[in-house]
Z-matrix of the N, CA and C atoms (Angstrom, degrees):
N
C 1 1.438
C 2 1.518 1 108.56
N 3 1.682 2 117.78 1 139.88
C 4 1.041 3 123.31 2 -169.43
C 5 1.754 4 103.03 3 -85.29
N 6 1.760 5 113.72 4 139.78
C 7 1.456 6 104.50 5 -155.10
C 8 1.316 7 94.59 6 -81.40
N 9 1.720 8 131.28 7 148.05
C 10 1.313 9 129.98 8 153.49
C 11 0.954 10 140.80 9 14.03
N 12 1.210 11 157.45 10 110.70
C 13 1.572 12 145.79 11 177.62
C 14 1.517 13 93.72 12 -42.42
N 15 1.069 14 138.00 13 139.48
C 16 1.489 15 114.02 14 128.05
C 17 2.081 16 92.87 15 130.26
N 18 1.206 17 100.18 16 -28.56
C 19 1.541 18 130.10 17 174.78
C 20 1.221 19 126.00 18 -41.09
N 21 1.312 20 132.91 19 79.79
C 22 1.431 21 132.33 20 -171.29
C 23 1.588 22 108.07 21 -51.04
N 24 1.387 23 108.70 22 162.61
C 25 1.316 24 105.18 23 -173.54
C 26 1.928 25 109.56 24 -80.80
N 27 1.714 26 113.92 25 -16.84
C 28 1.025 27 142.66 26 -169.34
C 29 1.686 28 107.10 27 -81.62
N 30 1.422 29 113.16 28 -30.11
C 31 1.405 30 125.08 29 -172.31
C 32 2.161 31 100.10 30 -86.67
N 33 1.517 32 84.98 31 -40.14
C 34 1.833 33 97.72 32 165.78
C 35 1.489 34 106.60 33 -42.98
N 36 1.720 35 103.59 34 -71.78
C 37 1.578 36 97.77 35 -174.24
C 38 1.792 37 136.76 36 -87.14
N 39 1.640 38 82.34 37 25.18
C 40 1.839 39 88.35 38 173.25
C 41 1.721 40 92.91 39 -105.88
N 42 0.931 41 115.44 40 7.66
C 43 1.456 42 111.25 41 -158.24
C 44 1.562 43 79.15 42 -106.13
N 45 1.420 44 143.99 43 -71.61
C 46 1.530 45 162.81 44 -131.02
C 47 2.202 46 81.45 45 -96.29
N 48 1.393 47 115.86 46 -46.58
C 49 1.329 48 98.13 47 168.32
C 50 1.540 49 131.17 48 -56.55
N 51 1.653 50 102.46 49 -40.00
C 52 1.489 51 102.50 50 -179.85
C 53 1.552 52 101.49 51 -84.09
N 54 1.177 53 139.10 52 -12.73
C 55 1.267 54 104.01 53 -177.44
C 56 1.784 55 129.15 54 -99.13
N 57 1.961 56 99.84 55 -0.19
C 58 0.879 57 116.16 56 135.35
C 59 1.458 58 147.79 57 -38.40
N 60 1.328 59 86.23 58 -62.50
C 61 2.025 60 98.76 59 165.25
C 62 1.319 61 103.69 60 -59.67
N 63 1.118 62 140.49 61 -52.98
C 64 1.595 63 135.64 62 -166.38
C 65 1.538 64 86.73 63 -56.80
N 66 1.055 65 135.33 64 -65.40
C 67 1.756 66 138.27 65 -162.65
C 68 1.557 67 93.37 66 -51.43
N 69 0.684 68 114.75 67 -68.40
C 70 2.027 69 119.96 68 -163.11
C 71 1.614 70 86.42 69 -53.38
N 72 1.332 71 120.22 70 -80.64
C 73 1.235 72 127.68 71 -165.08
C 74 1.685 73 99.15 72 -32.64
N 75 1.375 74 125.60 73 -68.88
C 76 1.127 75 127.21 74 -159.93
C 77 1.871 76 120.15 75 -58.02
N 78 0.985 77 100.72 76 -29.48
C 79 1.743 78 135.52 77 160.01
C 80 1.570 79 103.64 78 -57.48
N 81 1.210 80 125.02 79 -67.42
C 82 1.357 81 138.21 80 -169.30
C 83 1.698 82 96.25 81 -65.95
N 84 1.753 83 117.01 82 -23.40
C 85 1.374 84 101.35 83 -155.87
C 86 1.965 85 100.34 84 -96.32
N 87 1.509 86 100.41 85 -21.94
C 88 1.239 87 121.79 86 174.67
C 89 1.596 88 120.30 87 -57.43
N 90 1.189 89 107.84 88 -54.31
C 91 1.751 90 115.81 89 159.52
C 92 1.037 91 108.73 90 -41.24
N 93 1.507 92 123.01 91 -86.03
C 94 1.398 93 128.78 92 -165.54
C 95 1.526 94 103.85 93 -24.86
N 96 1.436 95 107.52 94 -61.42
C 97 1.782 96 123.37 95 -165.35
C 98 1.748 97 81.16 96 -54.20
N 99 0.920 98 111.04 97 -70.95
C 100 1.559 99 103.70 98 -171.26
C 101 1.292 100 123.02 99 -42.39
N 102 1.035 101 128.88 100 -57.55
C 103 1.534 102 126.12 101 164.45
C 104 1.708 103 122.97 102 -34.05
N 105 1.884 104 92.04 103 -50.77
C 106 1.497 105 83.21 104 -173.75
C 107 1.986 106 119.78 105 -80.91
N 108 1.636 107 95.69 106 -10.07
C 109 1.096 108 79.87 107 170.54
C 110 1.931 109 120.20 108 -88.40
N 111 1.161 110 102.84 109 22.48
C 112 1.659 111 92.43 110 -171.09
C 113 1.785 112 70.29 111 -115.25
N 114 1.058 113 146.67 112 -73.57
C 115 1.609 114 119.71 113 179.17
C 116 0.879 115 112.63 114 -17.36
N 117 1.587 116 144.78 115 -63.21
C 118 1.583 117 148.57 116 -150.29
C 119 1.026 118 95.62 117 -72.65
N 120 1.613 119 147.61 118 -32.12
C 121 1.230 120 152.76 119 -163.39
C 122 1.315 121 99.52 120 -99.16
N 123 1.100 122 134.68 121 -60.99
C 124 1.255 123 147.15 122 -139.41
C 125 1.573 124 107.92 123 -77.52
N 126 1.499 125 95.05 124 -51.16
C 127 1.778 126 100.00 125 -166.16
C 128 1.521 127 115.42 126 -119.72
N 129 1.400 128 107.35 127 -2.03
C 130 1.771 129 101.79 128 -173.57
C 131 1.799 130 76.52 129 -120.09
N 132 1.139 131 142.61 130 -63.74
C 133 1.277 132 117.90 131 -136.55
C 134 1.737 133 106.78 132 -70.91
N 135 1.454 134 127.78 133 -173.46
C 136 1.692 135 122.25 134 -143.74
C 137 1.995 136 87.64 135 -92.79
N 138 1.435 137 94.23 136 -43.11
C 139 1.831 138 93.31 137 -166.89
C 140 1.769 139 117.52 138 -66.32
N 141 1.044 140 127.07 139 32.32
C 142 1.288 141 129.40 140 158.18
C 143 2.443 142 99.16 141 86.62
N 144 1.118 143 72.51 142 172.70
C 145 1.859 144 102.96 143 152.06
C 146 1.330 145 92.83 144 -43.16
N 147 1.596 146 106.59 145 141.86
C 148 1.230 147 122.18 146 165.47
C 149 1.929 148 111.91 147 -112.70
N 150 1.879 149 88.98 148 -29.34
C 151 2.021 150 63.69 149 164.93
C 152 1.987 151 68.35 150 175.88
N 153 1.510 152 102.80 151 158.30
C 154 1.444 153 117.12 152 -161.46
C 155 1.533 154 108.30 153 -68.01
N 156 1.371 155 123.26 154 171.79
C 157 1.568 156 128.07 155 -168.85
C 158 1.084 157 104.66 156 -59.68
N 159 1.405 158 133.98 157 -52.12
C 160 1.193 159 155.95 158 167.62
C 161 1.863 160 97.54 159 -23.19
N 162 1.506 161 113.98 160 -80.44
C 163 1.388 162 113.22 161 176.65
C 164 1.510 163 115.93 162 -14.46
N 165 1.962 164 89.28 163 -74.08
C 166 1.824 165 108.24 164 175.50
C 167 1.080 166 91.51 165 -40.25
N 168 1.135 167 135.53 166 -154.79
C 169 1.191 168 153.73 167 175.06
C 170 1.744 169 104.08 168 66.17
N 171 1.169 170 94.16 169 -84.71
C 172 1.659 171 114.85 170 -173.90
C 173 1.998 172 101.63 171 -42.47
N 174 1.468 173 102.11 172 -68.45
C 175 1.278 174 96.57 173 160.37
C 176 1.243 175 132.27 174 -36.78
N 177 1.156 176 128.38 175 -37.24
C 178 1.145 177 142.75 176 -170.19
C 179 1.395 178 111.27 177 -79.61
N 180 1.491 179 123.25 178 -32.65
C 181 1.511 180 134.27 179 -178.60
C 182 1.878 181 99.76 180 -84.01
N 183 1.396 182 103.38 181 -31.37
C 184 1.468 183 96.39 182 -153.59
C 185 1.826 184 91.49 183 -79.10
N 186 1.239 185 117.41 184 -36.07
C 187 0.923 186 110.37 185 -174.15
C 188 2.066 187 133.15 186 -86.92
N 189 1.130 188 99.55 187 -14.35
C 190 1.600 189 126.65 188 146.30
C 191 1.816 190 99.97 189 -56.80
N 192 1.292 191 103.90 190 -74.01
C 193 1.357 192 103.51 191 170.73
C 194 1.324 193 127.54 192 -18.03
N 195 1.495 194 124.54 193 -77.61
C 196 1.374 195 158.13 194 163.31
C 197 1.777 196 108.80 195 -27.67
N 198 1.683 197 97.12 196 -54.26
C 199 1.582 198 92.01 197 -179.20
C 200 1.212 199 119.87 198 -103.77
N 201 1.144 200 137.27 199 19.33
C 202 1.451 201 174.42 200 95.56
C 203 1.443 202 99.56 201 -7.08
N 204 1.735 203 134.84 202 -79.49
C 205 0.809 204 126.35 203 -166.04
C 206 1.419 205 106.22 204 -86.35
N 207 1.542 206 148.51 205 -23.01
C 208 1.335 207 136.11 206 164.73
C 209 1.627 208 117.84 207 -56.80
N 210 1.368 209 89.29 208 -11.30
C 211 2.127 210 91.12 209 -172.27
C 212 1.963 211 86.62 210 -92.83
N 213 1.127 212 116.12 211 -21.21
C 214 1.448 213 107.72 212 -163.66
C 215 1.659 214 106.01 213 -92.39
N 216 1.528 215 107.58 214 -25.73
C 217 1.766 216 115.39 215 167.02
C 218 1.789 217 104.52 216 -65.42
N 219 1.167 218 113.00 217 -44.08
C 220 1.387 219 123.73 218 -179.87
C 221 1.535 220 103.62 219 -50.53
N 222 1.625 221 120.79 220 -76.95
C 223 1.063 222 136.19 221 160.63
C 224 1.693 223 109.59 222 2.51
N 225 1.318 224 82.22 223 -79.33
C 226 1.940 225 111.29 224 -171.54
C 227 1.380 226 116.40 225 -45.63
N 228 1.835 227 98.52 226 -52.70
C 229 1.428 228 116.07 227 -177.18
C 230 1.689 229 113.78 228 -65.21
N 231 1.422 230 104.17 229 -22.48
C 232 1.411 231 96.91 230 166.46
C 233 1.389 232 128.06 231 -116.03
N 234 1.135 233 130.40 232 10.34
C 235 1.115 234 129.57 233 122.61
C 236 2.050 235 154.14 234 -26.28
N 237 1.796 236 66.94 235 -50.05
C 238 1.729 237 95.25 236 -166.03
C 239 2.016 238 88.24 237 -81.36
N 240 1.399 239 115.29 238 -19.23
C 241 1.651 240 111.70 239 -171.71
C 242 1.836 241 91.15 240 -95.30
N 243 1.172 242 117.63 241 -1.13
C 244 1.555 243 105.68 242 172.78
C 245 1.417 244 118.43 243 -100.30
N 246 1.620 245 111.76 244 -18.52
C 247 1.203 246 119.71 245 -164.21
C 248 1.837 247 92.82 246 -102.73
N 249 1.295 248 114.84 247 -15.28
C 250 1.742 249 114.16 248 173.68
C 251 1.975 250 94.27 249 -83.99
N 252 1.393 251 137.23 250 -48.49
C 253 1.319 252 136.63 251 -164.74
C 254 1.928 253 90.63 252 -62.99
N 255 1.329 254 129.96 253 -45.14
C 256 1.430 255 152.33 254 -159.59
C 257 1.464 256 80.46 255 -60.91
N 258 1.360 257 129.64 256 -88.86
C 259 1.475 258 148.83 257 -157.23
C 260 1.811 259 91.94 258 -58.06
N 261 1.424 260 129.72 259 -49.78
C 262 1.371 261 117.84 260 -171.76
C 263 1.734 262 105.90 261 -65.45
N 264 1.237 263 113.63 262 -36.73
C 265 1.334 264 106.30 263 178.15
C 266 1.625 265 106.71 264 -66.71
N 267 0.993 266 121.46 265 -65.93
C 268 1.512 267 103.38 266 174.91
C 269 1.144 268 138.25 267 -50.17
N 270 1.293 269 113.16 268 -3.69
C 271 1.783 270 119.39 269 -177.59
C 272 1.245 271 77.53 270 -99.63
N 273 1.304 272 145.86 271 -48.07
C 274 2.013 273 136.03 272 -174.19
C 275 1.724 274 90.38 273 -60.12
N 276 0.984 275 139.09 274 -46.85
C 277 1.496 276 125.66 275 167.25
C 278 1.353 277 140.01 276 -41.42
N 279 1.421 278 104.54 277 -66.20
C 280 1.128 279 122.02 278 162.18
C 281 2.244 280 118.56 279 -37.66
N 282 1.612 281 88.29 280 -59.62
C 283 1.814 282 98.96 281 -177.05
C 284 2.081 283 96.04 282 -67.41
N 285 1.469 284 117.64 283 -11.51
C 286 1.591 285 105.72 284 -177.72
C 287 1.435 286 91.41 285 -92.23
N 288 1.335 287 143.72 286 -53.36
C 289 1.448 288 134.05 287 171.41
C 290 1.129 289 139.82 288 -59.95
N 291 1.870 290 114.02 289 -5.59
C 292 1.073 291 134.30 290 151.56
C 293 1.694 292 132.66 291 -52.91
N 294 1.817 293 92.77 292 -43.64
C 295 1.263 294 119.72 293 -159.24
C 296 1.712 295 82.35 294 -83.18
N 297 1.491 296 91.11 295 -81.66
C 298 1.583 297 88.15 296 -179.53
C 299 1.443 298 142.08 297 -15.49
N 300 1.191 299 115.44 298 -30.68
C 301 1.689 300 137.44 299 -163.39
C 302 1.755 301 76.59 300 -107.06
N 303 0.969 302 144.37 301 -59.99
C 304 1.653 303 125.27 302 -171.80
C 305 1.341 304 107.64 303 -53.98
N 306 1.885 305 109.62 304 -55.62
C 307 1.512 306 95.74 305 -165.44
C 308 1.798 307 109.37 306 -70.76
N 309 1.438 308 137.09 307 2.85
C 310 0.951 309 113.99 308 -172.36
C 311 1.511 310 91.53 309 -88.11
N 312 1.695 311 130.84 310 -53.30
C 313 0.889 312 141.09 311 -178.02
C 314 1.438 313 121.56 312 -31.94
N 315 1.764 314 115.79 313 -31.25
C 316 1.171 315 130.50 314 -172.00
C 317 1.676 316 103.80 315 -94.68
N 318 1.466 317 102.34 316 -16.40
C 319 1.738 318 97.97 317 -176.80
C 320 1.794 319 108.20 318 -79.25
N 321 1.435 320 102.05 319 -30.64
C 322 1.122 321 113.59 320 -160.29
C 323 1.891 322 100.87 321 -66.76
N 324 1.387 323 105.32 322 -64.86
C 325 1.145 324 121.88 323 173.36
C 326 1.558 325 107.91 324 -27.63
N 327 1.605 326 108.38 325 -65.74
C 328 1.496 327 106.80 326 174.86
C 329 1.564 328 123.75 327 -34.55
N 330 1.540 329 93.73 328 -46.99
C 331 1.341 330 96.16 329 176.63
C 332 1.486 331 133.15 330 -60.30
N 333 0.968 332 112.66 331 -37.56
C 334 1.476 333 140.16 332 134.80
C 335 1.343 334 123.16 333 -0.31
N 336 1.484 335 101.35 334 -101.28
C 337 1.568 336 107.16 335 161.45
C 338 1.469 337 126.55 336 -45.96
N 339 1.636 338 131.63 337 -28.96
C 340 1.288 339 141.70 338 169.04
C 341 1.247 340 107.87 339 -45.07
N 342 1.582 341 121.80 340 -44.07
C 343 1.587 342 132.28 341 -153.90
C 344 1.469 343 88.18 342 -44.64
N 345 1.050 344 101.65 343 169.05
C 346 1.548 345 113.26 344 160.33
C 347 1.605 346 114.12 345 -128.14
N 348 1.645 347 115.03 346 3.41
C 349 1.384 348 105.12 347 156.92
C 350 1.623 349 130.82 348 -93.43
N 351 1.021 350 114.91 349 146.74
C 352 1.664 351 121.25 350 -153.70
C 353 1.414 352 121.03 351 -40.19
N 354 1.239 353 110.62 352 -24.04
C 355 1.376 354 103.88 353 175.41
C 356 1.672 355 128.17 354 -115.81
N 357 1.153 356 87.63 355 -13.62
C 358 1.958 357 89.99 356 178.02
C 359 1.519 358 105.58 357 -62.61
N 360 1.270 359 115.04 358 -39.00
C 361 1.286 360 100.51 359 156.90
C 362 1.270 361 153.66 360 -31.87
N 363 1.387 362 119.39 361 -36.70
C 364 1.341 363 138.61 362 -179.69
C 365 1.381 364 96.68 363 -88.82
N 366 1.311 365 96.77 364 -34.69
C 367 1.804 366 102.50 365 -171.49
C 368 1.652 367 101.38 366 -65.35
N 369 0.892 368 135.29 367 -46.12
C 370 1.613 369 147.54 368 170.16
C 371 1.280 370 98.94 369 -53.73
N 372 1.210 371 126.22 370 -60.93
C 373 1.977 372 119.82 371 -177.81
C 374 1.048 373 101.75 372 -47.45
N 375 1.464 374 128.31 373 -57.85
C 376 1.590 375 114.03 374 -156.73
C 377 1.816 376 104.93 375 -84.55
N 378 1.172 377 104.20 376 -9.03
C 379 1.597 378 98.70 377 174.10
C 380 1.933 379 95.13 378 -65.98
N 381 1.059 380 102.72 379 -58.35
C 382 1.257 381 127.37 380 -161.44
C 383 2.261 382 98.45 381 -41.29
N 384 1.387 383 81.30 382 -53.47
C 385 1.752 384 99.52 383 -176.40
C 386 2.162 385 94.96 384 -70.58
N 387 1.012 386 108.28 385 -39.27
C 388 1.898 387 90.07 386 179.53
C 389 1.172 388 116.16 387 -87.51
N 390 1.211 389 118.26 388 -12.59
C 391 1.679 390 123.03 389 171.28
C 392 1.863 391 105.31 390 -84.25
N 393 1.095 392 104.75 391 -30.25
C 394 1.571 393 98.34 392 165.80
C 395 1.630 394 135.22 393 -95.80
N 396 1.679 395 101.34 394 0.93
C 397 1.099 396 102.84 395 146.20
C 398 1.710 397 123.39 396 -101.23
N 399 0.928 398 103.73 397 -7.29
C 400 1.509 399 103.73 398 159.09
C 401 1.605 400 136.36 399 -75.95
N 402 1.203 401 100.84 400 -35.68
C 403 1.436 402 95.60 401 172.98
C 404 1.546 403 118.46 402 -83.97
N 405 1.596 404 118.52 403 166.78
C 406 1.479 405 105.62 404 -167.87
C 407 2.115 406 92.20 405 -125.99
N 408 1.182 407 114.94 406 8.76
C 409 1.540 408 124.67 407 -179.29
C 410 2.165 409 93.91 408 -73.56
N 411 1.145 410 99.47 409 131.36
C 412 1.700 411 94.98 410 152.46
C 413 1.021 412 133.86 411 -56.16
N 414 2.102 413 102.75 412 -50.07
C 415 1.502 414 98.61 413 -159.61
C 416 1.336 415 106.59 414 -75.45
N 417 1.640 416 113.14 415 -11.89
C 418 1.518 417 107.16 416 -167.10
C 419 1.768 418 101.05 417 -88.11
N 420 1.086 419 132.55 418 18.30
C 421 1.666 420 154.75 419 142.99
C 422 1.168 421 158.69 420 -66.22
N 423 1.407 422 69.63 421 -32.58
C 424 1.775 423 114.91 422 178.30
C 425 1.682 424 103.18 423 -99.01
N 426 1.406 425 118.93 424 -31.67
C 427 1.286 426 127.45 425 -177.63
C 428 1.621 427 108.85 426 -86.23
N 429 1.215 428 108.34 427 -20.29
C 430 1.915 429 109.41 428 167.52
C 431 1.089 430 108.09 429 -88.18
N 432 1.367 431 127.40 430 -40.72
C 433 1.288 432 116.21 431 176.86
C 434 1.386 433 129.17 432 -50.62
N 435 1.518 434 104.67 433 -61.69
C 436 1.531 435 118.12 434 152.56
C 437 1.788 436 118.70 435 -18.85
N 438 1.392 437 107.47 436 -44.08
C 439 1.421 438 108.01 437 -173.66
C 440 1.336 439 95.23 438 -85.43
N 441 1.062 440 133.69 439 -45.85
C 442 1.938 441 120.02 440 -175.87
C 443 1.673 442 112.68 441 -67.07
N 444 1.444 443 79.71 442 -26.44
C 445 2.373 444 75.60 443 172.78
C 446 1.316 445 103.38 444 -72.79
N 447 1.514 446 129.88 445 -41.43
C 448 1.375 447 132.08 446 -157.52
C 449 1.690 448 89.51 447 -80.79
N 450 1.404 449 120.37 448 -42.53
C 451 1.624 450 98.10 449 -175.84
C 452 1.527 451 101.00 450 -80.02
N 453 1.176 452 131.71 451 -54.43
C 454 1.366 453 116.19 452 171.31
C 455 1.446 454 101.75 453 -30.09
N 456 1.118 455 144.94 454 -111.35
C 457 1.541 456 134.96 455 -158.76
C 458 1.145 457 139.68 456 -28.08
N 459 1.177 458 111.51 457 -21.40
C 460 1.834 459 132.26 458 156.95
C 461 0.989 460 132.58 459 -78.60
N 462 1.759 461 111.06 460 -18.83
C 463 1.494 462 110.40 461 176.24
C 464 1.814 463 102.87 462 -107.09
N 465 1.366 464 109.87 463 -24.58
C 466 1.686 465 105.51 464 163.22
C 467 1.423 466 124.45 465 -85.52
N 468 1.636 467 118.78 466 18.10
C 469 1.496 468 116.32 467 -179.28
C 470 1.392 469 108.85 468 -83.70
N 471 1.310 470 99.94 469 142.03
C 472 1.508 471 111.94 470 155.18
C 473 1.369 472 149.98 471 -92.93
N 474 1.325 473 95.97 472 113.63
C 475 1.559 474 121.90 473 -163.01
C 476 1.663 475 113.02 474 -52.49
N 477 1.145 476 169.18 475 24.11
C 478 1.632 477 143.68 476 -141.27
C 479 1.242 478 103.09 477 -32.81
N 480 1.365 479 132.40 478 -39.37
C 481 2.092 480 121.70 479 -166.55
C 482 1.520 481 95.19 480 -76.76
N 483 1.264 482 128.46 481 -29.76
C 484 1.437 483 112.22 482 -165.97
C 485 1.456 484 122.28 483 -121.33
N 486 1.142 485 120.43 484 144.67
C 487 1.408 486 95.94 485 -168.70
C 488 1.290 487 117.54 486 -92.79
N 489 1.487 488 145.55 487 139.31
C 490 1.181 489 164.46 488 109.31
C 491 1.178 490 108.15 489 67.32
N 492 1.476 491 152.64 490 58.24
C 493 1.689 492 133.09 491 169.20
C 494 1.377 493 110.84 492 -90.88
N 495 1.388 494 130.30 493 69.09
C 496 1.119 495 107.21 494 168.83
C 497 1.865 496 122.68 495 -80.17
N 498 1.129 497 107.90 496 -5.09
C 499 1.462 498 89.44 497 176.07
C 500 1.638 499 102.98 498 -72.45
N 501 1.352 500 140.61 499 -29.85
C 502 1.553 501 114.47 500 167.09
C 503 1.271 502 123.26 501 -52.54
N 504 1.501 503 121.74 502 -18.45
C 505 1.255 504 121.88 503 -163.11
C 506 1.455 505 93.82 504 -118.40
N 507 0.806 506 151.22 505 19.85
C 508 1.596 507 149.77 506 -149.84
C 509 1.953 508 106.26 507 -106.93
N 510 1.490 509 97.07 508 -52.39
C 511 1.192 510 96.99 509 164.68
C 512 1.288 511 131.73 510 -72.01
N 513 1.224 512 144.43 511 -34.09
C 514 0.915 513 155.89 512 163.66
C 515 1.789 514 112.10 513 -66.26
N 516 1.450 515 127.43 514 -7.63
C 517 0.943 516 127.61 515 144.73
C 518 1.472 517 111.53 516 -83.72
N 519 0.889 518 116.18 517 -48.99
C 520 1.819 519 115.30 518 177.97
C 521 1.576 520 117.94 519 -57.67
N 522 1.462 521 100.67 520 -21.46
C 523 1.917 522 86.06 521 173.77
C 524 1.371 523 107.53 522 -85.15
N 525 1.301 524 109.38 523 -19.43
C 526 1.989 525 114.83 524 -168.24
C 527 1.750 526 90.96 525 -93.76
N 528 0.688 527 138.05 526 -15.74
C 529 1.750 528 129.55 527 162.22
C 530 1.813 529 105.29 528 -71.36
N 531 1.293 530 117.33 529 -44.56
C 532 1.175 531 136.78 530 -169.39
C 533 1.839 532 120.32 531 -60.21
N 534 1.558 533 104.22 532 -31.02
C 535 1.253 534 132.14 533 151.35
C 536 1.159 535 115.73 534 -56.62
């Protein structure tokens, strides 16, 4: 889990200190219980020893042991789900600074082609043509294309009030077909 906004890094490790102590403590509290119940068995009740110190003992390690390592899978297991949420947020980063850096790239270009002096135009097509061979998204492909049909169609329309120049505009339709 990602810590709090606002979350000292100091408030992090009183938090990772105490919940440590609860683990030890709870470990430490488990023995004891264990001990006293192999006394209660062992030496007050009528049917004797149930099996030599040596046994205790061993029991006693294996099973410290045992819950020792289920608190440490636990541990792990949640860890390993903070460090997968950690990595998903940054891959949602990465695809927002991706996007971002296209649409500015794509505004600019627009702007570009808008000019109305003779060459920023072309200068905008070929932005238009290396930004669409650069990216590997469709829709963001589908959205340049769209812009070379829409300027193609604006610079080959026909006017009735004005008359006809397409050779000024001719090239600059021919490099955006050419894309």
């Amino acid at each position: 889990m990602m810590p709090a906004k606002g979350e000292s890094a100091m408030n992090r490790i009183r938090k990772y200190i105490f919940n440590v102590g609860i683990i030890v403590g709870g470990l430490i509290l488990i023995a004891i219980t264990f001990l006293f119940i192999d006394a209660l068995l062992c030496r007050w009740l009528p049917f004797g020893k149930l099996g030599t110190q040596a046994e205790l003992l061993r029991n006693l390690i294996f099973s410290i042991g045992g819950i020792g390592g289920a608190i440490g899978l636990w541990l792990a297991t949640k860890r390993q789900k903070t460090f997968a949420e950690q990595v998903d947020t940054q891959i949602k980063q990465a695809e927002t600074a991706e996007t971002q850096l296209f649409n500015d790239r794509l505004a600019r270009a627009v702007e570009l082609l808008a000019n109305s002096d003779k060459m920023l135009p072309k200068a905008g097509i070929r932005v238009l043509e290396v930004l669409a061979n650069s990216v590997d998204v469709i829709e963001h492909k589908k959205i340049i294309v769209n812009i070379l049909h829409d300027f193609i169609r604006d610079r080959t329309a026909i006017n009735p009030k004005t008359p006809q120049r397409l050779n000024d505009k001719q090239s600059d339709v021919q490099l955006a077909l050419d894309v």
